[in-house]
MARDOLO-846746 format. One record per residue (C-alpha): residue in one letter; x, y, z. Coordinates in steps of 0.2 Angstrom, whole numbers, plus 2048, in hexadecimal, padded with zeros to 3 digits. Each point is the difference from the previous one (the first is absolute). Example, Ala and Ser with C-alpha at 12.3 -4.5 7.8 and 13.67 -1.06 7.14 Angstrom:
A83E7EA827/S8068117FD/
***
This chain:
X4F82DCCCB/X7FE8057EE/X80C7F97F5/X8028007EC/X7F77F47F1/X8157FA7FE/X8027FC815/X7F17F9800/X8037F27F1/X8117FE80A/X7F97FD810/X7F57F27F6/X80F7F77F9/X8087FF810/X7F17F7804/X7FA80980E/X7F07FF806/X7F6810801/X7EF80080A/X7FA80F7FA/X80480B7F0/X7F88107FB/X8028047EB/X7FC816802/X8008087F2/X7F68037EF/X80E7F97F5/X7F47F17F8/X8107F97F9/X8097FE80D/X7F17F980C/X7FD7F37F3/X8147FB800/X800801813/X7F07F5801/X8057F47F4/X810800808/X7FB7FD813/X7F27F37FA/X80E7F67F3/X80A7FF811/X7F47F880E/X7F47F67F5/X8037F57F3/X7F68027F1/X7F67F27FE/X7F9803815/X7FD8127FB/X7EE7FE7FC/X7FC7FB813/X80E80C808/X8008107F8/X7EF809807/X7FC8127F9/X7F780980C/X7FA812800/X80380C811/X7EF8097FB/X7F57F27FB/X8067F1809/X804808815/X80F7FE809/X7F87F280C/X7FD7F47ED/X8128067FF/X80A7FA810/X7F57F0801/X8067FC7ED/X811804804/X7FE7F4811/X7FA7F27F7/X8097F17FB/X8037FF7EC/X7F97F47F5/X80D7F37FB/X81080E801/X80D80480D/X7FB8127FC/X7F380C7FA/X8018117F9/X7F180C806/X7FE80F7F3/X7F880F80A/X7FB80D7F2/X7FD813807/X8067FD80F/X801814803/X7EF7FE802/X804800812/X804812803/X7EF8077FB/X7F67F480C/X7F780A80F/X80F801810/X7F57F0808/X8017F57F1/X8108037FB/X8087FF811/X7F87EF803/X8057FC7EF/X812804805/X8017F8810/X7FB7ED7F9/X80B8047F1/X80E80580D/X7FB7EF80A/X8047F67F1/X8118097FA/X8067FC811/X7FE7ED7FB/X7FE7FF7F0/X7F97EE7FA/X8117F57F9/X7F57FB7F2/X7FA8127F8/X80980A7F7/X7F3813803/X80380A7F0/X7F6812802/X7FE80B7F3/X800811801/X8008107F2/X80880C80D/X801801815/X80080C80A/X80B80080C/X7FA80C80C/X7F37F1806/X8027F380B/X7FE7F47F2/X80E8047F5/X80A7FF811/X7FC7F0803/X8017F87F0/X814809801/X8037F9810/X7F87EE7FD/X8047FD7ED/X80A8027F2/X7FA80F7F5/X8048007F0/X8018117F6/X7FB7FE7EE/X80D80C7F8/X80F7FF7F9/X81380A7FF/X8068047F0/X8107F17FE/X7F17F3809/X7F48057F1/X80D7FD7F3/X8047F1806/X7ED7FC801/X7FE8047EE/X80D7F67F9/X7F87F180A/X7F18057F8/X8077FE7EF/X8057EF803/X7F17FA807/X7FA8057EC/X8117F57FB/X80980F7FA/X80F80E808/X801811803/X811809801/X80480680F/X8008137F9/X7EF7FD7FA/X7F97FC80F/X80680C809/X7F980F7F3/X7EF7F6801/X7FE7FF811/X806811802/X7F28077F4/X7F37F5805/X804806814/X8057F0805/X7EE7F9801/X7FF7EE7FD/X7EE7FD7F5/X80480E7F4/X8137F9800/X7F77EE7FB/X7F58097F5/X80E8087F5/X80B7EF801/X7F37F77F8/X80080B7EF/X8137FF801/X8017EF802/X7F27FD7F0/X8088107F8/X8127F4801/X7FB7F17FF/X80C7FC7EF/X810805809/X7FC7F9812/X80781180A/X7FD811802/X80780E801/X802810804/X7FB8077EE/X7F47F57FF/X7F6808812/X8038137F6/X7F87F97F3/X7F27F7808/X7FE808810/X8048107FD/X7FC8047EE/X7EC804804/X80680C80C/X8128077FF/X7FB80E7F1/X7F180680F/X80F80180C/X80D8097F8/X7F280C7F9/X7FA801811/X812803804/X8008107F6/X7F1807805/X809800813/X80F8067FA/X7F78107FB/X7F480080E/X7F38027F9/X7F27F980C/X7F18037F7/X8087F67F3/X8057F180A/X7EF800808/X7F87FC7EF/X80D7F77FC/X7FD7F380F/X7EE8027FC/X8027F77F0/X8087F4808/X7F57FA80D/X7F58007F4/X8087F67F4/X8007F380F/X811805806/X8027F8813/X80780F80B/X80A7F5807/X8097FC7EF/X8018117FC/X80B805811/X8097F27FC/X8058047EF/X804813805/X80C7F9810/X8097F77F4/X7FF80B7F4/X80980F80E/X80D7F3804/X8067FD7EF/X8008137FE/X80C801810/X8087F37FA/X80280A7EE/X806810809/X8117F9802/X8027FB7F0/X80B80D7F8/X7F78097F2/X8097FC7F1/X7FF7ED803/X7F57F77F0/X7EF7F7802/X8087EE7FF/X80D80480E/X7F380780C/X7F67F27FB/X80D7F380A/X80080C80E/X7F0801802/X7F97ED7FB/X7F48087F4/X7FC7FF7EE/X80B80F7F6/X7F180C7FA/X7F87FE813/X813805806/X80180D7F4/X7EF806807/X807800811/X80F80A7FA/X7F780D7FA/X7F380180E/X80C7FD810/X8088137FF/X7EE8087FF/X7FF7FC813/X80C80480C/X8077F180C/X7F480780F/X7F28027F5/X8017EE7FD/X8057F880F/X7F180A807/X7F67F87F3/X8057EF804/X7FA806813/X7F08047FA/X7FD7F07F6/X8047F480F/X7F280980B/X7F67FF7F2/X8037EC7FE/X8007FD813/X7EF80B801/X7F97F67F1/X8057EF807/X7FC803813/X7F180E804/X7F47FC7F3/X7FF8137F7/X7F68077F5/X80F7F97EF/X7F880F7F9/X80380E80D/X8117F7803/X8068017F1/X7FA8117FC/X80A806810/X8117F77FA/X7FE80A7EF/X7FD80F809/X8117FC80B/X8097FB7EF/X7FC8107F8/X80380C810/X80C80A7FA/X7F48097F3/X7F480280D/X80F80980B/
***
């Protein structure tokens, strides 16, 4: 069964005992805090240098595997086996692989009470009898997030660094940052130096930070979709990878941007930049912005917009594009209007 990061550190502090768990995903972030985690939980730390085994799926074999994981450990009730690249399995020939599987199935059935088999994997497929298995026979763990889980994430993540972060602000970080964990810890880490005199932060401070290097390159990107002018946003996103900009990041700061611009549509059109500003839970010159753009699209061009951008996010996180392709598709969806 595939549960979250969250149900799985619950599971652990209900102390119940988990045979087999798989970490799938390419979040290294929350591998490592899932890791850490599972290991802090079943071997203490001064046993963990003769129970805690690292092991490779390509390098090491499956039969070095199972026999590690049936042997007794070293002075601890329990031993942790780290299986990296465990995916490895699905590009074996159909022999291989499905003698693999069947010894691997054997042990799953009866587990050893003494090992606790942690698999690695970047991604499964879950077409393949592997991916079945490991569903049917352990606990899978996704490495995502939802957005209120990230938040909450974040602000643990600031106190780990013996700060705060005000609820608002992490939810506009994790909302910009697509609710992915390492660039989440990233950002926390300059906030929490950036801070460090008045021991919190907030939400002016993640604007300021966060978004200062990019927000002038999204509104003026903004602009350039407003008038759909496609050539222009294509060299526009050019400098912008080019500059080092992280597709991801961009989408992520366009979908926020397009929800704030919703969000500003409703505002009446007489209201002042420091009103809009506490609607909105932005910074008065970025409302005003928002004011001024919001009516240069119509409600369905936006939520369209907003439609595009999560394919584009979901394609980008799951199908391993071409970011450049990708990215020049959604601005060619952004700007369709012109093109019509």
């Amino acid at each position: 069964m595939e549960v979250s990061p969250e149900k799985l550190l619950e599971r652990l502090a209900q102390g119940k005992d988990l045979g087999a768990i798989v970490l799938c995903g390419t979040d290294a972030y929350l591998r490592d805090m899932c890791r850490k985690k599972i290991i802090e939980k079943y071997v203490p730390e001064e046993l963990r240098d003769w129970a805690v085994t690292r092991l490779s799926a390509r390098e090491a074999g499956w039969d070095e595997i199972i026999q590690r994981a049936q042997t007794l450990p070293m002075m601890a009730q329990k031993q942790v086996i780290v299986v990296e690249g465990s995916e490895s399995v699905e590009k074996l020939g159909d022999k291989a692989r499905d003698e693999i599987l069947d010894t691997l199935g054997k042990y799953l059935d009866s587990p050893a009470p003494f090992t606790v088999l942690l698999l690695e994997a970047t991604a499964l497929d879950g077409r393949q009898r592997f991916s079945k298995l490991l569903n049917e026979k352990a606990v899978v763990v996704g490495l995502t997030i939802g957005g209120e889980s990230a938040a909450a994430l974040a602000g643990q993540m600031a106190k780990e660094l013996g700060t705060e972060i005000d609820r608002d602000a992490a939810a506009f970080l994790t909302d910009i940052l697509n609710g992915e964990p390492a660039r989440i810890r990233i950002e926390i880490d300059k906030l929490a130096a950036f801070t460090r005199e008045q021991g919190r932060i907030c939400l002016a401070d993640v604007e300021a930070i966060v978004v200062a290097a990019r927000k002038n390159t999204v509104w003026q990107l903004a602009d350039i979709l407003a008038e759909r002018k496609r050539d222009a946003a294509l060299a526009f996103l050019d400098n912008l990878l080019r500059e080092g900009e992280q597709p991801a990041g961009i989408v992520g700061a366009l979908a926020w941007l397009y929800r704030k611009l919703v969000e500003a549509r409703g505002i009446p059109a007489h209201t002042n930049s420091y009103q809009a500003a506490g609607q909105l839970a932005m910074r008065p010159d970025a409302a005003e912005n928002a004011l001024r753009q919001a009516h240069r699209f119509s409600k369905k061009e936006l939520l369209a917009g907003l439609v595009a951008l999560a394919e584009a996010d979901s394609q980008l996180k799951t199908s391993n594009p071409n970011p450049r392709a990708l990215m020049e598709f959604l601005i060619a969806r952004l700007t369709m209007r012109a093109a019509a």
